[in-house]
FITIVEX-414007 format. One record per atom (N, C-alpha, C): residue number from 1; chain; atom name; x, y, z. Coordinates in steps of 0.02 Angstrom, whole numbers, plus 50000, padded with zeros to 5 digits. Example, Ala and Ser with C-alpha at 12.3 -4.5 7.8 and 13.67 -1.06 7.14 Angstrom:
<recs>
1	A	N	50660	49716	50390 $
1	A	CA	50615	49775	50390 $
1	A	C	50660	49835	50390 $
2	A	N	50642	49888	50354 $
2	A	CA	50684	49947	50357 $
2	A	C	50645	50002	50394 $
</recs>
This chain:
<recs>
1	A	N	50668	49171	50437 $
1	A	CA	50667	49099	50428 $
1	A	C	50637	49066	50489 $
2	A	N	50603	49018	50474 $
2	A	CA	50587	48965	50530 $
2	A	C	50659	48933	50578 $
3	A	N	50623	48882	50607 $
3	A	CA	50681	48846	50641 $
3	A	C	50706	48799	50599 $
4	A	N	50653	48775	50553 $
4	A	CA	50669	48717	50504 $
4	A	C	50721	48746	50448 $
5	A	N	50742	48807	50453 $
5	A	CA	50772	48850	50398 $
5	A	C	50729	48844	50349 $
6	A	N	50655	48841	50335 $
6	A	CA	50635	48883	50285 $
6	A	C	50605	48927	50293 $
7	A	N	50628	48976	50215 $
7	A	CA	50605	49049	50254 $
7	A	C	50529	49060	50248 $
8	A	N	50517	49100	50289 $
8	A	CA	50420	49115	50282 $
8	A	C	50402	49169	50268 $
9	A	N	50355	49177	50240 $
9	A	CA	50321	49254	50199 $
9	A	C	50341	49310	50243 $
10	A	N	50333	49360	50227 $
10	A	CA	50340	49422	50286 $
10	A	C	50284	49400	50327 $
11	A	N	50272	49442	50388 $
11	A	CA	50196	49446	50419 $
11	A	C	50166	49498	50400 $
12	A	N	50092	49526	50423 $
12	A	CA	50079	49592	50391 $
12	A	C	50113	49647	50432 $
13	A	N	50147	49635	50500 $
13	A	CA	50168	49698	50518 $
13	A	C	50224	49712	50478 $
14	A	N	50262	49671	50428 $
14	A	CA	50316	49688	50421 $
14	A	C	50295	49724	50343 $
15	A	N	50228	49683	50302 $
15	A	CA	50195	49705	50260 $
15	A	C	50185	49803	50245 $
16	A	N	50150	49805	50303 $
16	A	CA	50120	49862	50327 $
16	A	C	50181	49899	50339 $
17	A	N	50232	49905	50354 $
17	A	CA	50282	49952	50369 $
17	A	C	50317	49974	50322 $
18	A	N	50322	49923	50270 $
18	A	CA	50353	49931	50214 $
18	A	C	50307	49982	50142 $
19	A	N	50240	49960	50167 $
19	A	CA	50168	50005	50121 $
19	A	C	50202	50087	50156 $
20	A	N	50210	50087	50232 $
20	A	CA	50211	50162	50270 $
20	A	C	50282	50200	50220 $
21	A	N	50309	50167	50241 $
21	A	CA	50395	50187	50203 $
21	A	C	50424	50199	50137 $
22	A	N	50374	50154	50102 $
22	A	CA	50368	50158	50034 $
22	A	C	50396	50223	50012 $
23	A	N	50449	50263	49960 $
23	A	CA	50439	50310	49920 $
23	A	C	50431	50304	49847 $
24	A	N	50443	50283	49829 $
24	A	CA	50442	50270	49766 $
24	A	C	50361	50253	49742 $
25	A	N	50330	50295	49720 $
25	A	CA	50269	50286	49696 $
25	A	C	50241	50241	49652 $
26	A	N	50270	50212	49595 $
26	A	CA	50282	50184	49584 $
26	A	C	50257	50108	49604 $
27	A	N	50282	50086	49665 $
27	A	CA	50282	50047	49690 $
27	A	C	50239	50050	49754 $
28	A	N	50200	50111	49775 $
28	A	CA	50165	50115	49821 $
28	A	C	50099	50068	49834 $
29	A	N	50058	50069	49781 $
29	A	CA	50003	50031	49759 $
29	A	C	50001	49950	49789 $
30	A	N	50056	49950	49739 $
30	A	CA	50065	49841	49748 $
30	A	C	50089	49844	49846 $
31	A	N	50125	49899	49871 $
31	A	CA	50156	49893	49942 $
31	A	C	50087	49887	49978 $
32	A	N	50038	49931	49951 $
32	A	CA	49977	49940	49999 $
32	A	C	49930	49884	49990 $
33	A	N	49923	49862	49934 $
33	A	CA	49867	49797	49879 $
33	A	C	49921	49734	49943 $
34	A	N	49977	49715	49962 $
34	A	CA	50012	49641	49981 $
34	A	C	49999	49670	50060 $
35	A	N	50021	49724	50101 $
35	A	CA	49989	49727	50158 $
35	A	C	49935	49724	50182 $
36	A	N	49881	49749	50141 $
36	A	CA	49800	49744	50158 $
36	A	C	49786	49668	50145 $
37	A	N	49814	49634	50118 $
37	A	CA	49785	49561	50105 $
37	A	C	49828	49520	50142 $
38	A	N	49848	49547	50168 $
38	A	CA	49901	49512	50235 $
38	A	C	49857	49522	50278 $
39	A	N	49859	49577	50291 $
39	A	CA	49807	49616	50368 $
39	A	C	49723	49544	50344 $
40	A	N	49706	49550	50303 $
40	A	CA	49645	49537	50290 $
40	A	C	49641	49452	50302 $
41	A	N	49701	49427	50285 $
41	A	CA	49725	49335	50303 $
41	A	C	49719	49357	50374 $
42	A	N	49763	49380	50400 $
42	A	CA	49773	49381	50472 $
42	A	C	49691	49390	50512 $
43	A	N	49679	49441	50507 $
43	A	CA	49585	49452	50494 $
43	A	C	49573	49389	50511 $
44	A	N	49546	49348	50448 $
44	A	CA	49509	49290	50443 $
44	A	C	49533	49231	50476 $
45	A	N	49607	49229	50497 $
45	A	CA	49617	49176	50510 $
45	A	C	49620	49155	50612 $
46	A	N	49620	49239	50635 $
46	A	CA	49592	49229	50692 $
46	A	C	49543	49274	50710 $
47	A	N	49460	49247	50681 $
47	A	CA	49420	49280	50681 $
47	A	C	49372	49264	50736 $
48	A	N	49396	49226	50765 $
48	A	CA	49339	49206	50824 $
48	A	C	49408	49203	50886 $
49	A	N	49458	49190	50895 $
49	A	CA	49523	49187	50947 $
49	A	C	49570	49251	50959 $
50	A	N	49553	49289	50886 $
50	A	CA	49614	49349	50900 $
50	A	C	49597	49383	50983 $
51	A	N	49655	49405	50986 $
51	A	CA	49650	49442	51066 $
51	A	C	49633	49512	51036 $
52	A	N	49589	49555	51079 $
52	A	CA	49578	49611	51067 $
52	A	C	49618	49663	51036 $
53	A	N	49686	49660	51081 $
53	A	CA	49734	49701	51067 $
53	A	C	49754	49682	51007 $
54	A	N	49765	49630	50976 $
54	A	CA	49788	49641	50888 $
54	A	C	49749	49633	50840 $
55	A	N	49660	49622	50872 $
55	A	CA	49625	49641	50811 $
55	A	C	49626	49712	50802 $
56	A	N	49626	49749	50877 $
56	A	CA	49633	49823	50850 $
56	A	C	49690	49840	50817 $
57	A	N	49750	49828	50814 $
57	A	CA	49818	49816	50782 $
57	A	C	49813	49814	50706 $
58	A	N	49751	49748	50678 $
58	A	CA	49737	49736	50624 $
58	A	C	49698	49794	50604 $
59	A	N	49643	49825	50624 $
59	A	CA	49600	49860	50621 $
59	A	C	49649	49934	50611 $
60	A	N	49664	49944	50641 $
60	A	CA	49722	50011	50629 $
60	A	C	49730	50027	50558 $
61	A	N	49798	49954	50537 $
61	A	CA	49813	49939	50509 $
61	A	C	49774	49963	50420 $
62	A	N	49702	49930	50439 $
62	A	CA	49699	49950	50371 $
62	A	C	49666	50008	50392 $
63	A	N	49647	50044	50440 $
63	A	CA	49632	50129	50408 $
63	A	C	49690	50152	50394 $
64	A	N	49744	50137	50414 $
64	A	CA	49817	50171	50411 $
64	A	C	49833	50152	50333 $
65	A	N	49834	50098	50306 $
65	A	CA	49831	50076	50204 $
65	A	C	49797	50136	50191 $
66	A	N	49708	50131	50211 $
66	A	CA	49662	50172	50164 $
66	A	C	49694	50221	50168 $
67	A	N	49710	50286	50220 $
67	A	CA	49736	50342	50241 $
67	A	C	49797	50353	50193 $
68	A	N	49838	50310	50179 $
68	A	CA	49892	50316	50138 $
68	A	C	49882	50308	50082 $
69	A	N	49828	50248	50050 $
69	A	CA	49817	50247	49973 $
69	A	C	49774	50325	49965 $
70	A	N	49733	50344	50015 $
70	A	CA	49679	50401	49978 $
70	A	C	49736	50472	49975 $
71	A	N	49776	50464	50022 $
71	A	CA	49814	50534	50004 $
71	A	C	49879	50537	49960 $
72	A	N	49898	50488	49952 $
72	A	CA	49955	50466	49905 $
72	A	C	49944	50453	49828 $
73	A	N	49892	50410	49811 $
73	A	CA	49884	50396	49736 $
73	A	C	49846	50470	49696 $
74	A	N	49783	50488	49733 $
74	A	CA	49766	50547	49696 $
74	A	C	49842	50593	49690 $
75	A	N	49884	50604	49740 $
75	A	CA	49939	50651	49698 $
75	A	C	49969	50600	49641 $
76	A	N	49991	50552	49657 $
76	A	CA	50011	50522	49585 $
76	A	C	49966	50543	49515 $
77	A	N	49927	50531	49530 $
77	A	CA	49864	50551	49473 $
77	A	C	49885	50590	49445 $
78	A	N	49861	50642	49483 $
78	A	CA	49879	50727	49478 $
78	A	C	49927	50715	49428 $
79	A	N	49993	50711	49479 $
79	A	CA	50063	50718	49443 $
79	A	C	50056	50718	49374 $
80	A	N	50018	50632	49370 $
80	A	CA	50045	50625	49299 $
80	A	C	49987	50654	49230 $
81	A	N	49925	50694	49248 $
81	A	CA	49871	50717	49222 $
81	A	C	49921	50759	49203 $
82	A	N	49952	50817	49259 $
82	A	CA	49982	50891	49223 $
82	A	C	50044	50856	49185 $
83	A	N	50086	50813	49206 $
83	A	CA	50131	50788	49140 $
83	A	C	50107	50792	49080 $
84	A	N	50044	50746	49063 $
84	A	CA	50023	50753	49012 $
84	A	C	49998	50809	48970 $
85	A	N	49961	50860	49027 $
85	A	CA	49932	50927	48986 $
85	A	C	49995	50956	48975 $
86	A	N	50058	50935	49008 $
86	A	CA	50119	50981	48975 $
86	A	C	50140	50973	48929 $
87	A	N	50126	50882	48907 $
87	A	CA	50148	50875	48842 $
87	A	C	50104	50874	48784 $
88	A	N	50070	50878	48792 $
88	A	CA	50021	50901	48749 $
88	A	C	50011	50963	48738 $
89	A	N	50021	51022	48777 $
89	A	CA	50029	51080	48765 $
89	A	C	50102	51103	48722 $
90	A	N	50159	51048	48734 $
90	A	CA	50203	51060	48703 $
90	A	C	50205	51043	48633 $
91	A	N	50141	51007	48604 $
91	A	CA	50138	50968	48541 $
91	A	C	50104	51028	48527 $
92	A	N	50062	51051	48557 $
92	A	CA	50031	51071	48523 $
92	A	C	50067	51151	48504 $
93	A	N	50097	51157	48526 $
93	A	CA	50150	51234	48524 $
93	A	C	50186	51205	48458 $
94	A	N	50207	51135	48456 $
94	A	CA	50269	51130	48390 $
94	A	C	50220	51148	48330 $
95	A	N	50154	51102	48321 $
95	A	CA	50123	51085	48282 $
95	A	C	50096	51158	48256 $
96	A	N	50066	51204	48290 $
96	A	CA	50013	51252	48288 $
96	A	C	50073	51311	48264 $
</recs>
């Protein structure tokens, strides 16, 4: 919360920690899609003032998303590809 007591959005570090921690797959996607567009406001909004040290912060940031969406969703994929050839192999065992 502010001082005024209203409360304010997360920031992206808090964004971004929550994308890292994430288990639930499920829910990984939308964690990584609301941190990167946090990181990416933050980005734009001090694009000529940010101090070095937290554009690299920002910059991290999203190789650390990409790094997590590229090795995380292809297993989801996966996962749910062989679910399916299982059930389909199982139809096709009743049927055949």
């Amino acid at each position: 919360m502010n001082t005024d007591g209203v409360p304010r959005p997360p920031d992206w570090k808090e964004l971004y920690q929550l994308a890292v921690i994430e288990l639930d797959a499920a829910k990984l996607l939308q964690r990584i899609s609301d941190a990167r567009n946090a990181v990416l406001d933050r980005l734009q909004e001090n694009l000529t003032n940010a101090h070095y040290t937290e554009r690299q912060e920002l910059i991290d940031a999203l190789n650390g998303l990409r790094v997590l969406q590229r090795e995380h969703v292809p297993l989801q994929v996966v996962g749910e590809r062989r679910a399916f050839q299982r059930n389909v192999s199982a139809h096709e065992r009743k049927v055949g």
